[in-house]
C-alpha positions as CSV (number, residue, x, y, z in Angstrom):
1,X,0.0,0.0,0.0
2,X,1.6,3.6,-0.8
3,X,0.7,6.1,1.1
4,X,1.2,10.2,0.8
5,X,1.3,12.3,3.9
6,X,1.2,15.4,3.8
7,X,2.7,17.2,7.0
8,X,5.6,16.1,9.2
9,X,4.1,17.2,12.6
10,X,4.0,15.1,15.7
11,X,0.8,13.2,14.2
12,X,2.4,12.8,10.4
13,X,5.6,11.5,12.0
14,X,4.3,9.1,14.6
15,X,1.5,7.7,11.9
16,X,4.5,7.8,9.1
17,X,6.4,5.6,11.7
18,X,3.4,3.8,12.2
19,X,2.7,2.6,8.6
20,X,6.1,2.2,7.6
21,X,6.7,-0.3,10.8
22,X,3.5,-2.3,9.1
23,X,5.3,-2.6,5.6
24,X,3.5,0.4,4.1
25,X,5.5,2.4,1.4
26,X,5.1,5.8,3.0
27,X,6.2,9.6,1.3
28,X,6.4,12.3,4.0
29,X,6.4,15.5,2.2
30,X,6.7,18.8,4.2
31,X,7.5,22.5,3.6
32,X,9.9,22.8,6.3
33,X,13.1,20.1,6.3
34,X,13.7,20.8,9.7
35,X,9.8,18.9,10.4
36,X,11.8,15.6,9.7
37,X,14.0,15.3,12.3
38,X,10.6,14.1,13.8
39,X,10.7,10.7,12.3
40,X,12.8,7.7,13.6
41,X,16.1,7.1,12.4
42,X,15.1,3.8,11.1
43,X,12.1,4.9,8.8
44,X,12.2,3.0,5.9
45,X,10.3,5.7,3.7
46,X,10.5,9.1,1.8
47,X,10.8,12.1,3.1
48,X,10.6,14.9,0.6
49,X,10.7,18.7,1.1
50,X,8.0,20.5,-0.8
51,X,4.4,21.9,-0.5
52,X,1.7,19.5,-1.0
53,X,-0.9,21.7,-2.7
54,X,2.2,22.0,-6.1
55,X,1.1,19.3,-8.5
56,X,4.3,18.6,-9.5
57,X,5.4,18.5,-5.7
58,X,3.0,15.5,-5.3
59,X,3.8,13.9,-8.7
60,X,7.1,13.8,-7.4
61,X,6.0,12.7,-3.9
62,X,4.5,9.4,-5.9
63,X,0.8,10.6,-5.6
64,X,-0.2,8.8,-9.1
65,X,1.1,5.8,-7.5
66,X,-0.9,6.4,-3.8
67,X,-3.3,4.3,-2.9
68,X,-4.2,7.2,0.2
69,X,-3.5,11.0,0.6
70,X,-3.3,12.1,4.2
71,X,-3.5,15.8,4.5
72,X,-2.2,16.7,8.3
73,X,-0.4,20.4,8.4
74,X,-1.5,22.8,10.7
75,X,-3.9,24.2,8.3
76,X,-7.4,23.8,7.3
77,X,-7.2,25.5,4.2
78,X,-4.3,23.8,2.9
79,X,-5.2,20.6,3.9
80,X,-8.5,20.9,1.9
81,X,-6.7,22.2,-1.4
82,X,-4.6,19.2,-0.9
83,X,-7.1,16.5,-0.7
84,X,-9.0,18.0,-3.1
85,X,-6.2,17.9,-5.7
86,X,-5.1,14.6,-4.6
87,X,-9.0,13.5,-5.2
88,X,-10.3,15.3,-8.4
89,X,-7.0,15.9,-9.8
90,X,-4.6,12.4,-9.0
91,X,-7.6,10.1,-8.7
92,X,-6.3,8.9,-5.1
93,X,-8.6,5.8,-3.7
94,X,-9.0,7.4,-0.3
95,X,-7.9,11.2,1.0
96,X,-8.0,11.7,4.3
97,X,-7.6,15.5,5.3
98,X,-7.4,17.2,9.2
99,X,-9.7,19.4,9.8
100,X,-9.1,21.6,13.3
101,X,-12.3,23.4,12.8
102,X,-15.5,21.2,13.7
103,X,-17.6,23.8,12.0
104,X,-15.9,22.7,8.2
105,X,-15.6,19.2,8.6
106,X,-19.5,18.6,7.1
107,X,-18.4,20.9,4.3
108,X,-15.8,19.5,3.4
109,X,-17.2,16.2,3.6
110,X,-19.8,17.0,1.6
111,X,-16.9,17.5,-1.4
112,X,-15.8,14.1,-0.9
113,X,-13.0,13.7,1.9
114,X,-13.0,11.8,4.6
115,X,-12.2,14.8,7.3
116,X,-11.4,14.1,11.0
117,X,-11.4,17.0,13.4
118,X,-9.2,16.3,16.5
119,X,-11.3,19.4,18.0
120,X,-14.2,16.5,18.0
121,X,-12.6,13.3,19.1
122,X,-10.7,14.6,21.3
123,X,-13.6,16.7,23.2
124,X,-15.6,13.0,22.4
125,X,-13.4,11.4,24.2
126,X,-13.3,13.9,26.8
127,X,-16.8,13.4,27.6
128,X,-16.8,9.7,27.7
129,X,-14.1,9.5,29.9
130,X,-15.9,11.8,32.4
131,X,-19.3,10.1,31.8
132,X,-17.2,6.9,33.4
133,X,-15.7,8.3,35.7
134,X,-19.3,9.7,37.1
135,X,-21.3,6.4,36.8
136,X,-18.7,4.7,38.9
């Protein structure tokens, strides 16, 4: 499975990490070189500088080849142009985008990508945990 991720933060590094420990072929590409120090010294994958919303950035990053686009810079905006040019343009199977504002993530569902708000799962998981904590 090749996989595209867009954004070498704390979550694009450990998930990069992640895949590549499963046997994924994984491309890290990120504006800022200094974002890769991030990943472990034995990742197996690619780490390319470059932005992700360039189609010839992602053509290089192997995006005709991915079989999913992960969108995870600090951005909304970005994150959307990039999942949507990985979907319309590249074709990818699955794009999966970050989406900080809860507000967006309908919308932007709505255009086809899968978008995961940490604003939401993490207040989610919030409440459950206090909902335990208060029935026992």
């Amino acid at each position: 499975m090749n996989v595209v991720i867009m954004g070498c933060g704390r979550v694009g590094a450990h998930l990069a990490a992640m895949l590549d420990q499963d046997g994924m072929k994984v491309t890290v590409l990120d504006k800022d070189a200094y974002s890769f120090r991030r990943l472990p010294s034995d990742f197996g994958g690619t780490a390319l500088v470059g932005d992700g919303t360039d189609a010839d950035m992602l053509k290089k990053a192997g995006i005709e080849q991915a079989d999913i686009f992960i969108a995870l810079t600090q951005g909304d905006n970005r994150n959307v142009m990039a999942a949507q040019i990985a979907g319309k343009i590249f074709n990818v199977p699955r794009v999966v985008c970050r989406i900080y504002d809860p507000l967006r993530k309908d919308v932007y569902e709505s255009l086809g990508i899968e978008a995961i708000s940490p604003t939401t799962v993490f207040a989610e998981l919030l409440r459950e945990r206090l909902s335990e904590k208060t029935k026992g």
